[in-house]
C-alpha positions as CSV (number, residue, x, y, z in Angstrom):
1,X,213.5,30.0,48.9
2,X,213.8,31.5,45.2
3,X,216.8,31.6,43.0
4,X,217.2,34.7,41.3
5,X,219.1,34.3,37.8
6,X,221.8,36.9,37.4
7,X,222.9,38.9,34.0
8,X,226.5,36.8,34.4
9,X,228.0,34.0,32.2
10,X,226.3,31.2,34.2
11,X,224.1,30.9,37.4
12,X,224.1,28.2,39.1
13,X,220.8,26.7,39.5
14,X,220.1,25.2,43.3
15,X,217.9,22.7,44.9
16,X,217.2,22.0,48.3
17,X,215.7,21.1,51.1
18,X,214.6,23.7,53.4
19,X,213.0,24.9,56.8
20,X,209.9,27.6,56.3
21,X,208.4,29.9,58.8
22,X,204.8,30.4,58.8
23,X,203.1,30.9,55.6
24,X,202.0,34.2,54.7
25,X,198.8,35.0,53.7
26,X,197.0,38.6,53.6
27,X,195.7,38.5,57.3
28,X,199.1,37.3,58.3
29,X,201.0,39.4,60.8
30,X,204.2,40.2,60.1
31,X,207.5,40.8,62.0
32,X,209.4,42.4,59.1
33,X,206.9,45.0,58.8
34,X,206.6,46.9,61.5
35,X,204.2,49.3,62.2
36,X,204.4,53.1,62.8
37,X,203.1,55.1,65.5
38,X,200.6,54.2,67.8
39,X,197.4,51.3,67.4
40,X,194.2,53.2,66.4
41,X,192.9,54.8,69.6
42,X,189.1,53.1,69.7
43,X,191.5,49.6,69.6
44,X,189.5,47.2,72.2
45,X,191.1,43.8,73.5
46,X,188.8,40.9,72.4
47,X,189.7,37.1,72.7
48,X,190.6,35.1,69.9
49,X,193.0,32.2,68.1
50,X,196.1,32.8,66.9
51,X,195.2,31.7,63.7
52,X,192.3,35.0,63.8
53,X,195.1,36.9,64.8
54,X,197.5,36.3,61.6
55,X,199.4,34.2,63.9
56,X,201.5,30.7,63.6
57,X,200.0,28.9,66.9
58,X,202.7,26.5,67.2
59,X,205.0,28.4,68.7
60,X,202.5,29.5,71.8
61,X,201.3,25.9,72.1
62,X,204.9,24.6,73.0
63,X,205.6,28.1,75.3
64,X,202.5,26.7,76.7
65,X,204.0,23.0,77.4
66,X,207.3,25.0,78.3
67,X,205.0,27.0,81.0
68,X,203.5,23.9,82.7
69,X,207.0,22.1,82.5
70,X,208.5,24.7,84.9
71,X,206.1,23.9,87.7
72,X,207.5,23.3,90.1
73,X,211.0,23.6,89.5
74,X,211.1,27.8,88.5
75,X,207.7,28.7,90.2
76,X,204.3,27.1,92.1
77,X,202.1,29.0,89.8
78,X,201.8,31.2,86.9
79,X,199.7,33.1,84.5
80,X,200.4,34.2,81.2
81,X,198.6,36.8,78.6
82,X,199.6,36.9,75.0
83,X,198.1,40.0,72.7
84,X,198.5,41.0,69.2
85,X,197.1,43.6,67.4
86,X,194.5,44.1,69.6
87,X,193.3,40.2,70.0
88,X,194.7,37.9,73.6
89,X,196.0,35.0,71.7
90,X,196.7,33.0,74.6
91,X,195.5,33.1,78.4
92,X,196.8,30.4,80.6
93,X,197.5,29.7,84.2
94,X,199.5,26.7,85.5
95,X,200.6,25.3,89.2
96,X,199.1,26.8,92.0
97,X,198.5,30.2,93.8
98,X,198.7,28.9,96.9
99,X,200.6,25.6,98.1
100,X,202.3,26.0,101.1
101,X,202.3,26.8,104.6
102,X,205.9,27.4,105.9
103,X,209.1,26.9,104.2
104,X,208.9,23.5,103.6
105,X,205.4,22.0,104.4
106,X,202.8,21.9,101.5
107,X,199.2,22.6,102.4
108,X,197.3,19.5,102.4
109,X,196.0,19.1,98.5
110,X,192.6,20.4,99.5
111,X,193.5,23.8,100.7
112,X,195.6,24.3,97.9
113,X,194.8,26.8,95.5
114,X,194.9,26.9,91.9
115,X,196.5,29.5,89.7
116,X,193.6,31.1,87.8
117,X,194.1,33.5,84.6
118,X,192.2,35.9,87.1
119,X,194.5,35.6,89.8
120,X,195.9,38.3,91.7
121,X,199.7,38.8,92.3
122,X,202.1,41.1,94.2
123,X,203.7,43.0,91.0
124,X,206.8,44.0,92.9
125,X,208.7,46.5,90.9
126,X,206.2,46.4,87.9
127,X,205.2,49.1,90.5
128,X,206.9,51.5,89.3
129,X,205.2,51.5,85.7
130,X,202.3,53.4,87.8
131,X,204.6,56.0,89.5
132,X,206.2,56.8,86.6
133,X,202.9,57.1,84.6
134,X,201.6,59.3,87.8
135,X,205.1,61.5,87.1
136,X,204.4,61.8,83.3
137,X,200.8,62.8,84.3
138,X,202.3,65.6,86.8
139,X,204.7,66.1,83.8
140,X,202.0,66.9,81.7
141,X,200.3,68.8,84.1
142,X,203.3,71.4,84.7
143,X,203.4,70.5,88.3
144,X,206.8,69.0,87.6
145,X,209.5,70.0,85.4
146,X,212.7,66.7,84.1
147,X,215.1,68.8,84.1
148,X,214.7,70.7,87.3
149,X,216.2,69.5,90.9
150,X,214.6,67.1,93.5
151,X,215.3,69.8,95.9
152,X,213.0,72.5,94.6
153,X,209.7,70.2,95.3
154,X,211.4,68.7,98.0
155,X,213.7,71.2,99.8
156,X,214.9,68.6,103.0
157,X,216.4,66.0,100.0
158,X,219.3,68.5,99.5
159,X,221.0,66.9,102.1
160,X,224.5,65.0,101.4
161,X,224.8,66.5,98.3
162,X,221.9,65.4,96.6
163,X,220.9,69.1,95.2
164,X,221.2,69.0,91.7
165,X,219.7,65.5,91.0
166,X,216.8,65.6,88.7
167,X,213.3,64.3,88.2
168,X,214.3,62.8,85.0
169,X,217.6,61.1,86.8
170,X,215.0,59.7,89.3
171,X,212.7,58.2,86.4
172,X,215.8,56.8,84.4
173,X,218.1,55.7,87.0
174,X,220.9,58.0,86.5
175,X,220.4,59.9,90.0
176,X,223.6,58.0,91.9
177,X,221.9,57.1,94.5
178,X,222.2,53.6,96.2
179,X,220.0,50.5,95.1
180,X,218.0,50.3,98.0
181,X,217.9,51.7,102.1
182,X,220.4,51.0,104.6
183,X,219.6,50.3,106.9
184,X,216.2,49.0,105.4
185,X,213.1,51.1,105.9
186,X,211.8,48.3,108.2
187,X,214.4,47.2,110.3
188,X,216.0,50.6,111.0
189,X,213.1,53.1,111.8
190,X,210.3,52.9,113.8
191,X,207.8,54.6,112.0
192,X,206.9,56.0,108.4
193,X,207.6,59.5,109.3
194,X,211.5,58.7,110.1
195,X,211.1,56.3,107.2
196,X,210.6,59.3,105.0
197,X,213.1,61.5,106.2
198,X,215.5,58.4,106.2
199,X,214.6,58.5,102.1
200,X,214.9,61.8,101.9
201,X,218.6,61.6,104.0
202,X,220.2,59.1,101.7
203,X,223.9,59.6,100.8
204,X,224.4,58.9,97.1
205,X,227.2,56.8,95.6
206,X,228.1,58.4,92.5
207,X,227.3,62.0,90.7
208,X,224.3,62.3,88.8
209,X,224.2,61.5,85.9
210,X,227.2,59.7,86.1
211,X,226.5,55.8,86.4
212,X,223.3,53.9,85.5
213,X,222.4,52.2,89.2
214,X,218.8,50.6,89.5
215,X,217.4,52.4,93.0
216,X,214.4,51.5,94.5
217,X,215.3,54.9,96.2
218,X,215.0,56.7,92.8
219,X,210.8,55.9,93.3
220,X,210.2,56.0,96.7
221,X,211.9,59.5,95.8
222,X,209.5,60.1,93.2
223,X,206.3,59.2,95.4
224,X,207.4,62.1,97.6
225,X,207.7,64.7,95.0
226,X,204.1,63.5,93.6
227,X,202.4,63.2,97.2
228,X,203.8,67.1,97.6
229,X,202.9,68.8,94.4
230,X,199.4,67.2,94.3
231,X,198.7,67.1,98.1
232,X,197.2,63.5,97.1
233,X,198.5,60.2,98.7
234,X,200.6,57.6,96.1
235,X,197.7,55.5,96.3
236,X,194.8,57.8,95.6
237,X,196.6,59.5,92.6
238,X,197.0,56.0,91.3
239,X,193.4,54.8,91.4
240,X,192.0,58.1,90.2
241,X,194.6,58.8,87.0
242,X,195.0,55.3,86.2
243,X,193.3,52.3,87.5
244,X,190.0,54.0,87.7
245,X,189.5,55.5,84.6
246,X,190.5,52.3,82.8
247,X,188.3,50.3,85.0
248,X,191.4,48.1,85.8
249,X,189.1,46.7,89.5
250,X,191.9,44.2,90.6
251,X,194.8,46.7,90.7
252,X,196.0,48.5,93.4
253,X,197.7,48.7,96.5
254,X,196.7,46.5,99.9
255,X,194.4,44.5,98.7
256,X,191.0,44.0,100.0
257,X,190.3,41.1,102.6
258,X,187.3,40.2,100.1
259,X,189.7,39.1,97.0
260,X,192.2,37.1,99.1
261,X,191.0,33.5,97.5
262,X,192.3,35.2,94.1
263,X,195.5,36.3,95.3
264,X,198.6,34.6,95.2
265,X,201.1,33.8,97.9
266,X,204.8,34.9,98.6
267,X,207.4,34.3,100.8
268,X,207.4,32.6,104.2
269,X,209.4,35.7,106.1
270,X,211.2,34.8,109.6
271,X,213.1,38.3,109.1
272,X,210.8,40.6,109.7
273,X,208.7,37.6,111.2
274,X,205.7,37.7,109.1
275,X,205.0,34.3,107.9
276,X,203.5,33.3,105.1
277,X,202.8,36.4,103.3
278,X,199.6,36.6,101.6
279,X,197.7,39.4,100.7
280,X,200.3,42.0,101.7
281,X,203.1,43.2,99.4
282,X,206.3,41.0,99.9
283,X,208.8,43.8,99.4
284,X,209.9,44.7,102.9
285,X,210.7,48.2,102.4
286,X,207.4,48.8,100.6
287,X,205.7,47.0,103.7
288,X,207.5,49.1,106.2
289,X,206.0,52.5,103.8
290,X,202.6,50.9,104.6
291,X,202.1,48.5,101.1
292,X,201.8,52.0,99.5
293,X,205.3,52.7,98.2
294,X,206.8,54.3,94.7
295,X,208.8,51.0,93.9
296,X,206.2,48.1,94.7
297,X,203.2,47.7,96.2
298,X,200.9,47.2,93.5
299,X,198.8,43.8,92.3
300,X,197.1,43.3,89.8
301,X,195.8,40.5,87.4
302,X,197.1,40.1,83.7
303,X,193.8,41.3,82.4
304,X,194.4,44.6,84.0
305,X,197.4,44.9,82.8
306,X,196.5,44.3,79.2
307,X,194.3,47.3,79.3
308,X,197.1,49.1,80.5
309,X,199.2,47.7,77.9
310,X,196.6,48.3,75.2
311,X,196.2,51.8,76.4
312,X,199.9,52.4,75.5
313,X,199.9,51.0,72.4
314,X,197.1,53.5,71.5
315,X,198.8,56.1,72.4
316,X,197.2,56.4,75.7
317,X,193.9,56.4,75.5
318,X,191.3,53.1,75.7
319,X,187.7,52.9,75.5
320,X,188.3,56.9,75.1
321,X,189.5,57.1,79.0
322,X,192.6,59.3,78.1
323,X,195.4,58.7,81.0
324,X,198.3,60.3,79.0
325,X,198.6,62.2,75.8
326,X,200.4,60.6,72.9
327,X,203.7,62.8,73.7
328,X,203.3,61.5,77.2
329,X,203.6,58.0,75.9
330,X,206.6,58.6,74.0
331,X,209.1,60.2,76.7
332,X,208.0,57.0,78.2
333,X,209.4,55.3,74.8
334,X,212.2,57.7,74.0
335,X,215.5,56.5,75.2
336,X,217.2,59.2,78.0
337,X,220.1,56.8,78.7
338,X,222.3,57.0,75.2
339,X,225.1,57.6,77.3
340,X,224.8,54.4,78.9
341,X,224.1,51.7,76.0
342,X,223.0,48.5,77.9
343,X,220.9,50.3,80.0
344,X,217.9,51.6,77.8
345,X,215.1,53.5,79.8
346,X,212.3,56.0,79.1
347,X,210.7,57.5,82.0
348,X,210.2,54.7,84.2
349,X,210.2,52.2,81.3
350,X,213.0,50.3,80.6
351,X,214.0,50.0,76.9
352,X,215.1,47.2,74.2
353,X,216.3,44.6,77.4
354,X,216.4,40.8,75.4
355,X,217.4,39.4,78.6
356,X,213.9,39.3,79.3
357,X,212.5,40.7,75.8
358,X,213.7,38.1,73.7
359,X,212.5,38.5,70.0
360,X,210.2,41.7,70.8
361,X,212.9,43.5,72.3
362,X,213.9,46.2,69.9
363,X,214.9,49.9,70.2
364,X,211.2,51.0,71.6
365,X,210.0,48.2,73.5
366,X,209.2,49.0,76.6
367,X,208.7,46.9,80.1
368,X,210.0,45.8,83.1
369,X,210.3,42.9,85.7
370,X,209.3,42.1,89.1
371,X,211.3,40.7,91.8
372,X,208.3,38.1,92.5
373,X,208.8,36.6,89.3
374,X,207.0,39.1,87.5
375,X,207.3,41.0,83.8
376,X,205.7,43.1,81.2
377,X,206.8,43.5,77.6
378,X,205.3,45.9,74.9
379,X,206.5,46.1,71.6
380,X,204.7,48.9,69.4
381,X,206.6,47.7,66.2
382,X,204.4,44.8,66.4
383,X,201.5,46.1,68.4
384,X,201.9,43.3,70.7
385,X,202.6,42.5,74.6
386,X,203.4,39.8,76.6
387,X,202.1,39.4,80.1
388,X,203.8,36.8,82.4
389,X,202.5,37.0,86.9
390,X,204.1,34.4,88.6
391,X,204.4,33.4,93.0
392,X,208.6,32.2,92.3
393,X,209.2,33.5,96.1
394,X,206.1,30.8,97.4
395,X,207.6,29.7,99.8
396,X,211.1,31.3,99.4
397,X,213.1,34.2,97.4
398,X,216.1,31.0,96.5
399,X,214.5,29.9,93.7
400,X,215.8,29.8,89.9
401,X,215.4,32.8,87.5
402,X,212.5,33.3,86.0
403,X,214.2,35.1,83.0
404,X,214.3,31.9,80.6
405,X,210.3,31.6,81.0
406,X,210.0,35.9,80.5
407,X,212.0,35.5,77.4
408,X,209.8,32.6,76.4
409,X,206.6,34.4,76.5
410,X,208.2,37.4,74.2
411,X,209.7,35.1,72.0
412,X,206.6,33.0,71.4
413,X,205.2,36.3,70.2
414,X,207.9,36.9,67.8
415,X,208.4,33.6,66.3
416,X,204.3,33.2,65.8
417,X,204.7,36.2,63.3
418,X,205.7,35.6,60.0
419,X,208.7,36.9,58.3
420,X,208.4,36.2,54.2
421,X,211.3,36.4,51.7
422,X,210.9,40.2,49.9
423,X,210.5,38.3,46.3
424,X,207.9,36.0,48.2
425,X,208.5,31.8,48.6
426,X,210.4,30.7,51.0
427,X,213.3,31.2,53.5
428,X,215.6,29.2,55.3
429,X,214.7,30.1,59.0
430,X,216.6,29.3,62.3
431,X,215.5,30.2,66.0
432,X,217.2,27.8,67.6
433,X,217.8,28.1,71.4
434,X,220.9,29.0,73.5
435,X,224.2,27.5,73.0
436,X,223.8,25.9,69.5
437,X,224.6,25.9,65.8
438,X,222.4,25.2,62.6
439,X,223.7,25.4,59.1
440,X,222.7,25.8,55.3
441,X,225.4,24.6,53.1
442,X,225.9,24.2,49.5
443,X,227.2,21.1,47.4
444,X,230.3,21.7,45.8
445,X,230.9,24.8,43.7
446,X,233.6,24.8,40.9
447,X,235.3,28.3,40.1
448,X,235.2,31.8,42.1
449,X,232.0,32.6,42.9
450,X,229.4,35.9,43.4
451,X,226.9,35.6,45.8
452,X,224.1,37.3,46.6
453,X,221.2,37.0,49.1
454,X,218.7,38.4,51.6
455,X,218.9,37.8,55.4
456,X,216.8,38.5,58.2
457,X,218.2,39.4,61.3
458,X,216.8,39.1,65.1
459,X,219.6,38.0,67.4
460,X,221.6,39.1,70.5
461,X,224.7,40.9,69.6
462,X,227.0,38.1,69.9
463,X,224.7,35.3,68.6
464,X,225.7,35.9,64.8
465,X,225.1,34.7,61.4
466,X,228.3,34.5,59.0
467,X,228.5,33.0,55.6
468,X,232.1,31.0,55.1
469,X,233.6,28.8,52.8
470,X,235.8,25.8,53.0
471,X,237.8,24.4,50.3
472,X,239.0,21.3,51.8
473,X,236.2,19.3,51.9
474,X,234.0,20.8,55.2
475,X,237.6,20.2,57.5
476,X,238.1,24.1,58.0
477,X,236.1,27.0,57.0
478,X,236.6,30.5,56.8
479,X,234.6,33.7,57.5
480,X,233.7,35.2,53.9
481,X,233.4,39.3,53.9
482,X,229.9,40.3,53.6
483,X,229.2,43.8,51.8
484,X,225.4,45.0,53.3
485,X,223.7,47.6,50.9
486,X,223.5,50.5,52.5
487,X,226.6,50.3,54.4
488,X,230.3,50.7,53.1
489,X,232.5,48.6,55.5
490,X,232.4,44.9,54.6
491,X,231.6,42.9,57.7
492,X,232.0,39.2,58.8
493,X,229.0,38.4,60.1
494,X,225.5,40.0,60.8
495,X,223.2,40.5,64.0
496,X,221.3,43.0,66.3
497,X,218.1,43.8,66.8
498,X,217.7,47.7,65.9
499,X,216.1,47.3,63.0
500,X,213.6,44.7,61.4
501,X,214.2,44.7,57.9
502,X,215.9,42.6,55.2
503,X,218.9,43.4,54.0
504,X,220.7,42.9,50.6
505,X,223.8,41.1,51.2
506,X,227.0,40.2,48.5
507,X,230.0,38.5,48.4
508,X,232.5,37.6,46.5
509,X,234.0,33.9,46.8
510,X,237.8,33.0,45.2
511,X,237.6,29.2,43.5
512,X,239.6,26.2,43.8
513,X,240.9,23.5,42.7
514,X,239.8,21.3,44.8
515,X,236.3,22.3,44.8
516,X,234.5,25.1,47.1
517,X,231.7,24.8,49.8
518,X,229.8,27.4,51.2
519,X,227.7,27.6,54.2
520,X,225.2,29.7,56.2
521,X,226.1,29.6,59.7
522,X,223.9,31.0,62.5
523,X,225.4,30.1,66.4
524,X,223.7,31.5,69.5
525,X,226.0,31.6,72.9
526,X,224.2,30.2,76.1
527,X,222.2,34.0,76.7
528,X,219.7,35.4,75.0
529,X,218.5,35.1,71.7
530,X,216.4,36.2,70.0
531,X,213.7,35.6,67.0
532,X,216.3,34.1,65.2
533,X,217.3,34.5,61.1
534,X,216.0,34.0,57.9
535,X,217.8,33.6,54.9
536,X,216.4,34.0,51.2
537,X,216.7,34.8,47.5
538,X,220.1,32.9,47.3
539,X,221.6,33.7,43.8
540,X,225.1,31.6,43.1
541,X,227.0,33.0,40.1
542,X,230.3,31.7,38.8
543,X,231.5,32.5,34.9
544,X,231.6,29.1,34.0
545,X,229.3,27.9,31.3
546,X,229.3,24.2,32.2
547,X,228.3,22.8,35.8
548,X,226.3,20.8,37.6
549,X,222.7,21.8,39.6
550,X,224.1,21.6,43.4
551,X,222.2,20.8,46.7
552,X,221.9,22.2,50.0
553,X,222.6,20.5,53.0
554,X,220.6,21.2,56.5
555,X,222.5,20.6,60.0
């Protein structure tokens, strides 16, 4: 960390110890510069280290112990894939695929069967990433319009006053309809046909474009409008505008018999009685639709879905197999839901969620989660993605979240990438996990004091970093006001995640006779975090021309 000199009476000059991220070099990659616009389009994945990458390995190599550790306790098996700019930094599969054979018997340890990093799993509502791309496609096409009504491609969903929902309501969850069937698809209706008409019958439960309510209606909607203006089947339209033209061979719906060793289990279901399902798509309603349904349905391996990842990035286009123009791949980028601020979502994308973002999550990442155990995070700022496929329903559904290992596999991402003080050195740099506190703080200070730094700023809302003083000794401390350049309200305390840049920070300190102390204080609440905070360039000035050289203390 450098110590700027001030043009004051006296500044006081400061040494301590500090904490560093990763040293930054000229190949280094960097999280406080992002990048604009899309990857170059001929980007092509390739393996490599972290280190060829620009990036700090350590913190993959312990998301990597983290990984194994939660075997068994979060999920049988898993498999991760970690990319940046262009190169998969890390590839790794733990537990197994498949381990047991009913609810609670395990398979003896012979016929068990590894997680690969080219297994196969049931995405679950990662699904709807390849509607939604099928929609932008019609989008693009002019078969489909956002702003006009379901009704006019699809006259029979009029019914209980569904007539003016949109396409865009359907592709951002704003439509009002309910979360999911009822009765479900399977248990209600005997075949697809009153299946459809069951979909297409559904009461909503608010106005559109009223309430943000997640539907697995809102894309089994979506498939029907797509099957009817193309006269093509969910399926088909997916392997020919999407899987097939970026050669993505393990993805699709109902899986061939052939790749079964590769595929990982599910649930053991007694309701419908189906086992131990393996090979099928676990979702019931999507099973009842056939496996081939607008919400789930698809598998897929992480490879696959790096190309489809990459392909974003690039603005839609890899190996020059175009499956969306650039403007296509921003609607899926561009926020629709500004009326509803915790619920961030493109056209089928959702948008900046650190639940299971972590440190990528910013105002244009994009991704989603599977019920499975499943998720997919892009971050274009720092042309990077994180992949993580996991079986958490083998042999049940009442298993722990999976959100703490998804926010794991983000945030080893984001913490690999440097972040360097403007003036260069170094910087004081916590990321420390849920539910703690870590401090900087100064020796004793004589005399009111100006302050001046640079801070760095990745956190949850809530998880904040304050600077206070005490002058009593450390027994109480109090909140000093912060003035940010660029803004004219003093604040308290700084967070948030919109934007990854350092700011210019300054305070003003009264003295004491007794002595001051100031500290750095950065505490995260048991949530989310996310890349944590850097501080740097900590200038102390005080118009004083005698003192003594102070030092910091770490907690």
């Amino acid at each position: 960390m450098r110590i700027r000199a001030l043009a004051l009476p006296a500044v006081l000059v400061l040494a301590f110890a500090v904490t560093t991220s990763a040293d930054a070099g000229p190949n280094t990659a960097r999280f406080d510069r992002p990048y604009q616009g899309f990857a170059p389009a001929n980007t092509v994945l390739r393996a490599g280290s972290p280190a060829e990458a620009g990036l700090n390995p350590g913190p993959i190599d312990a998301f990597n112990t983290q990984l194994a550790g939660w075997v068994p306790s979060i999920y049988p098996g898993a498999t991760v894939l970690l990319a940046h700019n262009g190169v998969v930094v890390d590839r790794t599969a733990t537990g197994e695929a498949v381990k047991y054979q009913d609810l609670t018997t395990q398979l003896p340890p012979d016929q068990q069967v590894p997680a690969r990093t080219d297994t196969i799993y049931d995405l679950a509502s990662l699904s709807k990433l390849f509607t939604s791309i099928v929609a932008v496609q019609q989008l693009e096409a002019g078969r489909i319009e956002l702003d006009t009504p379901v009704a006019h491609y699809l006259p029979e969903f009029a019914s209980n006053g569904k007539g003016s929902i949109t396409i865009e309501q359907l592709l951002t969850h704003t439509s009002g309809l309910i979360p999911d069937p009822i009765p479900s698809l399977w248990a209600g209706y005997p075949d697809i046909p009153s299946r459809v008409k069951a979909i297409l019958d559904t009461t909503p439960q608010a106005a559109p474009g009223t309430q943000y309510v997640y539907s697995d209606l809102n894309m089994l909607t979506m498939q029907l409008v797509l099957q009817q203006v193309t006269g093509k089947p969910l399926d088909q339209l997916v392997r020919e505008d999407v899987t097939e033209p970026l050669h993505m061979v393990d993805t699709g719906y109902n899986p061939p018999a052939s790749k079964l060793g590769r595929i990982a289990a599910t649930e053991y279901e007694t309701a419908p009685p189906r086992g131990m399902v393996h090979g099928s798509v676990h979702d019931e309603n999507a099973w009842a639709m056939g496996g081939v349904a607008g919400h789930a349905g698809v598998f897929s391996t992480v490879d696959n879905l790096a190309v489809l990842s990459q392909a974003i990035l690039n603005g839609g286009v890899y190996r020059g197999h175009r499956i969306l123009s650039e403007h296509g791949v921003q609607l899926m980028e561009q926020n629709f839901n500004q009326k509803f601020p915790d619920d961030s979502h493109g056209l089928g994308f959702e948008l900046d969620q650190i639940w299971y973002m972590g440190g990528l999550s910013g105002p244009n990442t994009l991704g989603h989660t599977g019920f499975t155990g499943t998720s997919l995070v892009i971050d274009p700022g720092s042309r990077s993605f994180a992949i993580l496929l996991t079986n958490r329903v083998h042999p049940t559904r009442n298993t722990p979240s999976t959100n703490g290992a998804r926010r794991a596999a983000a945030e080893a991402l984001a913490q690999a990438m440097s972040v360097q003080a403007p003036g260069g050195g170094v910087s004081w740099f916590s990321g420390q996990g849920g539910g703690s506190t870590s401090t900087l703080t100064t020796g004793t200070l004589h005399g009111s004091v100006r302050v001046s730094f640079e801070a760095f700023v990745n956190t949850e809302p809530s998880d904040l970093l304050t600077l206070e003083s005490s002058t009593d000794g450390g027994t109480t401390w109090t909140a000093v006001p912060l003035t940010v350049r660029g803004q004219s309200v003093p604040q308290t305390a700084l967070s948030g995640q919109s934007v990854r840049a350092w700011q210019q920070v300054r305070a003003q300190v009264a003295g004491s006779s007794n002595g001051l102390l100031l500290r750095w204080r950065y505490t995260t609440d048991p949530s989310y975090e996310g890349r944590g905070v850097n501080v740097a360039d900590i200038a102390l000035s005080c118009g004083r021309t005698t003192f003594t050289p102070v030092g910091f203390r770490l907690t």
